[in-house]
N, C-alpha and C positions, 0 to 999 in steps of 0.2 A: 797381760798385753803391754802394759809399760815395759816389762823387759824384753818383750822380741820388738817394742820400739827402738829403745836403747840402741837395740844391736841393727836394727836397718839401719839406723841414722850415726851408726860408728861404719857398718859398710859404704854407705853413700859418703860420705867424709873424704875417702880416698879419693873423690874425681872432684874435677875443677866446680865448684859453684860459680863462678862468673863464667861458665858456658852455661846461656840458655836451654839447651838442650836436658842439660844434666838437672839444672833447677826445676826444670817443668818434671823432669822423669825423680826429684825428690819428692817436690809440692803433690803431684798428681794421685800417687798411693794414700798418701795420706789424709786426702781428700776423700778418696775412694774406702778409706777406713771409717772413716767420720758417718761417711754414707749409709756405710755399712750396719752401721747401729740403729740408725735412724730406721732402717728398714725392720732387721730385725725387729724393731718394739711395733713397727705396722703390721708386721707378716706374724705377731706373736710366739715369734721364738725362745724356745729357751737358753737359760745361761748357755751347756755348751754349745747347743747350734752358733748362737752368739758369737763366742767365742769359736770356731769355727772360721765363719764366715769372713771375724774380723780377722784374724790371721792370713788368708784365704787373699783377702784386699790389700792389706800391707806389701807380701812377696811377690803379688801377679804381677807384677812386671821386673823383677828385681833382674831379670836377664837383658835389662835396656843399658843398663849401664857398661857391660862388655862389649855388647853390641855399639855402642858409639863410639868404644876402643877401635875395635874392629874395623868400620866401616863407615864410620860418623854419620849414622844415616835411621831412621827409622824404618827402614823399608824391611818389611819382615821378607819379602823374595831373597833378598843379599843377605841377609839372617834371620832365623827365627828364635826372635827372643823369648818365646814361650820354650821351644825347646830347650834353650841354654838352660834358662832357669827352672828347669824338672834339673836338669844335666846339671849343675850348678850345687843346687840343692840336695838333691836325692843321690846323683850318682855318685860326686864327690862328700857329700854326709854332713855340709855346712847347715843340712834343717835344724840340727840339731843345736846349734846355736842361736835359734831365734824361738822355735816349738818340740818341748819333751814329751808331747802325748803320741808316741809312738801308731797308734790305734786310729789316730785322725790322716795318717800320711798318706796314704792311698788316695782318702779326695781331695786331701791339698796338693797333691802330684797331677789328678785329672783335672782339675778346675783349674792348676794353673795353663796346663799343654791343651788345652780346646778354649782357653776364653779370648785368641786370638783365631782362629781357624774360621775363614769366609763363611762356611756352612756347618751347623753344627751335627754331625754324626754320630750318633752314642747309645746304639741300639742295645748294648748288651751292659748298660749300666745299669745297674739298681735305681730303684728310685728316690733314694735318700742322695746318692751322690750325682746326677741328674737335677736334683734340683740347687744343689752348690753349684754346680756348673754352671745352668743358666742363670743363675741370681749374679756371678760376679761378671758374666758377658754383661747382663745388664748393667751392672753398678760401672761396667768400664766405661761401656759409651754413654752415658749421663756423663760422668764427667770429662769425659773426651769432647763433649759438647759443650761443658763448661772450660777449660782447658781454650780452646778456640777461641771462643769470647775472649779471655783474661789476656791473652797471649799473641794472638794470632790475626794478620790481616785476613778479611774474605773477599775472595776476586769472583767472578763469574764469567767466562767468555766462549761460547761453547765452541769456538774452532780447537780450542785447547783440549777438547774431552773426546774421547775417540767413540765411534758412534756403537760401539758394544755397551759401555757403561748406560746409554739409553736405550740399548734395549731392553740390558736391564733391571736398570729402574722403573720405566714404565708396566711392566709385569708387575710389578711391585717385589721385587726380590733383591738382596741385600748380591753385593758388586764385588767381583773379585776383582782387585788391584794386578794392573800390570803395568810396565814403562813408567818412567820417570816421574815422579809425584809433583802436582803443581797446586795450586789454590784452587782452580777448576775442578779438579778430578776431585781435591777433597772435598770442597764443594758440594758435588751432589753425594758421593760416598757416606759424606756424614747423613748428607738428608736421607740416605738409604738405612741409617741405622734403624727408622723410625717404623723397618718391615720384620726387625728382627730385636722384638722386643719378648720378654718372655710375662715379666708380671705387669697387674693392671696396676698397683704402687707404681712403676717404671712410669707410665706414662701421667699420674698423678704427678709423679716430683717434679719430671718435665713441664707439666703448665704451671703449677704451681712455683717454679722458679723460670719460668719464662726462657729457657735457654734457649727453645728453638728458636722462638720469635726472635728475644734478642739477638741470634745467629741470623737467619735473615736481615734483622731490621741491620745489621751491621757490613752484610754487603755490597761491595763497588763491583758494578752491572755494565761491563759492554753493553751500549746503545742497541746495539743489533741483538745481542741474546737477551732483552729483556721479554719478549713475550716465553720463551722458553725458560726462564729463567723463575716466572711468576707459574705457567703450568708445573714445574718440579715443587715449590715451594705449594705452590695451592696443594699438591699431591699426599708431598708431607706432611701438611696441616689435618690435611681429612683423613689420614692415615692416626691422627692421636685421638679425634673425635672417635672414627670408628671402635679403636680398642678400645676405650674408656667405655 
């Protein structure tokens, strides 16, 4: 694992570290690796799942960095940088500079191209690679949630949110992003991460590192949207009680 570190962090190298952007999309795998481990030793994985997953964590997003070439933008509509990074990876053959076990490429191919995808669809996968899949959706929004904390103001105002995103949130179902991205819409999108969780570890590390809360407690509330703004967040809260 040290050497397909190496080798992400001589890839990341080529783009600016003094863009924000780029920093957060260095720090953030890496983080999401760290995690990675931690879980493993909760979910009692073995070496290679381990290894696996940590791999898995490191490259899932490695198609952000073209992407902000591109379109300086996170907006997976204007690119999808999960698919870059299959197409990056697999179609041009750079895996092979970072993982030689040939035999694992298939779920590091599927896990990277659905751990961005609104809804996850994956009727005809195995159940070995199925659970790669949803392990690294999770490990993303944990720390996508910590990522916000570190980095990020949090606004709330709900004239900013279009009234689709409540509907569907309040269903409790996870939000398909359209128009222009603001601090509202992320907003509640992230509180919506809290419907599409797969393991009960996911919602263990979340109170135990307090990220939703401190995501809430870090909120600046238009005056008028704070009743609404305390029913999404109540929503959320009894959405981690429930799983757990």
């Amino acid at each position: 694992m040290d050497q397909a570190k190496e080798a992400f962090l001589a890839y990341a190298s080529k783009y600016d570290k003094s863009d924000l952007k780029v920093r957060i999309k260095i720090e953030h795998p890496l983080r999401v690796l760290a995690l990675s481990t931690i879980f493993a030793q909760r979910l009692n994985l073995n070496e290679e799942d381990t290894k696996l997953i940590n791999i898995i964590s490191l490259l899932h997003d490695i198609g952000r960095f073209h992407q902000l070439e591109v379109v300086n933008s996170f907006q997976d509509d204007l690119f999808d940088h999960a698919a870059y990074g299959v197409k990056y990876l697999f179609d041009e053959g750079h895996i092979k500079e970072f993982w030689p076990e040939e035999k694992d490429y298939d779920i590091i191919k599927k896990a990277i191209y659905y751990h961005n995808k609104h809804v996850l669809e994956v009727p005809n996968f195995d159940e070995r690679t199925n659970f790669f899949v949803k392990l690294i959706r999770d490990l993303d929004k944990i720390d996508i949630l910590n990522t916000i904390n570190l980095e990020h103001n949090v606004y709330f105002k709900k004239e900013d949110v279009p009234e689709e995103y409540f509907q569907e949130y309040f269903k409790g179902q996870s939000i398909k992003i359209f128009g222009k991205p603001n601090p509202s819409k992320t907003f509640i999108l992230t509180c919506a991460y809290m419907f599409d969780l797969n393991f009960k570890e996911s919602i263990i590390i979340l109170k135990e590192r307090k990220y939703l809360d401190k995501f809430i407690a870090k909120a600046q509330v238009d005056p008028d949207s704070q009743e609404l703004f305390t029913k999404i967040t109540d929503l959320a809260l009894a959405q981690l009680e429930k799983e757990e």
